[in-house]
C-alpha positions in Angstrom: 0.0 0.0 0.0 1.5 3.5 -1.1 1.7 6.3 1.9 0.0 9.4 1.4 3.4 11.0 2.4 4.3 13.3 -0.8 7.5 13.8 -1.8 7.3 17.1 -3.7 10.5 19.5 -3.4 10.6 22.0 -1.7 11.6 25.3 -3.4 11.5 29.1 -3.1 10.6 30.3 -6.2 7.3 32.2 -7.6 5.0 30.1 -8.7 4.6 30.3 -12.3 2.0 29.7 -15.5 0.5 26.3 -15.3 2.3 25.5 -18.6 5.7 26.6 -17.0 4.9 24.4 -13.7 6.3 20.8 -14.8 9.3 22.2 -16.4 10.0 25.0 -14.0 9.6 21.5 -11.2 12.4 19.6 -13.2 14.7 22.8 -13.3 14.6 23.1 -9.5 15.0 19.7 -8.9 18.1 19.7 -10.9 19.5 22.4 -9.7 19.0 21.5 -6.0 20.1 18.0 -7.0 23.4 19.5 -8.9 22.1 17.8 -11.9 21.2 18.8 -15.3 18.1 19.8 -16.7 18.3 17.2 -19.7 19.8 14.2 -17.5 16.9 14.9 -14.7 14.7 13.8 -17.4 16.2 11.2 -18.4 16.4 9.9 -15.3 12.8 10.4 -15.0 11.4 8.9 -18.0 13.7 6.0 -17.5 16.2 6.7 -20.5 18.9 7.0 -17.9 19.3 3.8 -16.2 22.3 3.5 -13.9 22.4 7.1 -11.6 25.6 6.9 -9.2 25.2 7.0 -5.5 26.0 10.8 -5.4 22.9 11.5 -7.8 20.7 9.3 -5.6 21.7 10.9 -2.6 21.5 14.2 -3.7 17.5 13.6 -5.1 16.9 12.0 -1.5 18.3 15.2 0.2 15.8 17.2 -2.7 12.6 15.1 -1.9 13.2 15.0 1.8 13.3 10.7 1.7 13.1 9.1 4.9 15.8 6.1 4.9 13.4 3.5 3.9 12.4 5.8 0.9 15.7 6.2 0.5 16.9 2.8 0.4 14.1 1.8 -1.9 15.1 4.2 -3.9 18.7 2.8 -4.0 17.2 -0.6 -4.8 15.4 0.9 -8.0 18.5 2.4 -9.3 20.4 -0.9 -8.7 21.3 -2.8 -11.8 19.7 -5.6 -12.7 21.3 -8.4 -13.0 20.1 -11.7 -13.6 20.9 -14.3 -11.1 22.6 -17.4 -12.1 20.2 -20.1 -13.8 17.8 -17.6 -14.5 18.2 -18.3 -18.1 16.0 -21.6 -17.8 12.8 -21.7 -19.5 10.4 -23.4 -17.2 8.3 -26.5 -17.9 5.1 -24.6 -18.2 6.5 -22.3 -21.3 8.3 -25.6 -22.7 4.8 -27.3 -22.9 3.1 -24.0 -24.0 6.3 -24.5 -27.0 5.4 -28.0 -28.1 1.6 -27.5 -28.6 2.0 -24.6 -31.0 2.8 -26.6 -34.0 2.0 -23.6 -36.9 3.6 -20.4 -34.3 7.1 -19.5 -35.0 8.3 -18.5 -31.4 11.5 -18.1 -29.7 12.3 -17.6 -26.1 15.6 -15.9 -25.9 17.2 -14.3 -23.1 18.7 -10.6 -23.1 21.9 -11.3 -25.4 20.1 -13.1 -27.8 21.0 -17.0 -27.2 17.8 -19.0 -28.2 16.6 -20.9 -25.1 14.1 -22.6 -26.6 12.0 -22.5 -29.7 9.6 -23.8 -31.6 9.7 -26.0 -34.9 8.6 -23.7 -37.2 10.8 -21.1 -35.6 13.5 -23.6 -36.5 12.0 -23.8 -40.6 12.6 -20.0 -40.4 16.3 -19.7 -39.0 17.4 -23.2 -40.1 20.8 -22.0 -39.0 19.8 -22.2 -35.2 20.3 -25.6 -36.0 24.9 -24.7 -35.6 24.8 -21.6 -33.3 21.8 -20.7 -30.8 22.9 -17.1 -30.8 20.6 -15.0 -32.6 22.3 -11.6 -32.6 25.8 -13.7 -33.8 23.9 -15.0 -36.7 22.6 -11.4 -37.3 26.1 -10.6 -38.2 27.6 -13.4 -39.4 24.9 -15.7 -41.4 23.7 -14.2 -44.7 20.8 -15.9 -44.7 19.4 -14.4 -41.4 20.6 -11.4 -42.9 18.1 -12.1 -45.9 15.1 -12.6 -43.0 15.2 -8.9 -42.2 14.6 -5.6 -45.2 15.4 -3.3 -42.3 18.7 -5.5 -41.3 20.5 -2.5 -40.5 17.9 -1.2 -37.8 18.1 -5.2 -36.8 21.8 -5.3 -36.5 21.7 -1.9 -34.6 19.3 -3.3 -32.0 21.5 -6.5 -32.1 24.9 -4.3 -31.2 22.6 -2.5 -28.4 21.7 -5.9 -26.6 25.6 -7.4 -27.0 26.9 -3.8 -25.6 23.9 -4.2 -22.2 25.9 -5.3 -19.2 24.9 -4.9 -15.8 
């Protein structure tokens, strides 16, 4: 259950035009966070995933977080790793696999090795068959090249899922 407790900052400037309000908001927290404008809002629309302990600290001391606030948010900006064996597809999804005889599907995991698929997924990239690495094959097999008109927007997204690391 969420508190009532708000966490607005506190500021001491005019208040301004309703339009001005959100914007003028993210400028003061910046500034009283000893942040940017432009990474502030990154931050908040979730384009800026990995804030050091400095910037955490500093938006605690901003929004007046109590330490369980504040260690929650600490927890949020933590990266997330997945833990060991995580990359097991359970026997629920494996079942789910086998029955969908005419569904191309692939279960992979965040750097693109194939955990498990089904058949006609297999008719489609026959060359699963030698390397279970999707993003690899991207690259490297001309005929998963061939699967994909946009293959350069493909092999982008590819290079962005290799270059994710905790």
């Amino acid at each position: 259950m969420r508190s009532a407790t708000s966490y607005a900052p506190v500021v001491s400037t005019p208040v301004r035009a309703a339009s001005a309000c959100r914007s003028a908001g993210r400028d003061e927290v910046a500034v009283l966070a000893g942040v940017s404008t432009d990474y502030y809002v990154r931050l908040e629309q979730g384009r800026e995933r990995h804030p050091s302990a400095e910037v955490i600290t500093a938006l605690a001391r901003v929004f007046h977080l109590d330490d369980d606030a504040l260690a929650h948010l600490r927890r949020l900006a933590e990266p997330q790793c997945s833990p060991a064996g995580s990359d097991r597809v359970g026997p629920g999804l494996l079942a789910l696999l086998e029955h969908w005889h005419d569904t191309p599907a692939i279960v992979q995991n965040r750097y693109g090795d194939v955990l498990a698929c089904t058949g006609l997924a297999l008719a489609i990239h026959p060359s699963l068959a030698h390397d279970r690495n999707l993003v690899r094959l991207l690259f490297l097999d001309p005929a998963e090249q061939a699967l994909f008109p946009d293959w350069e927007a493909q092999a982008q997204q590819g290079g962005g899922m290799v270059a994710r690391r905790c």
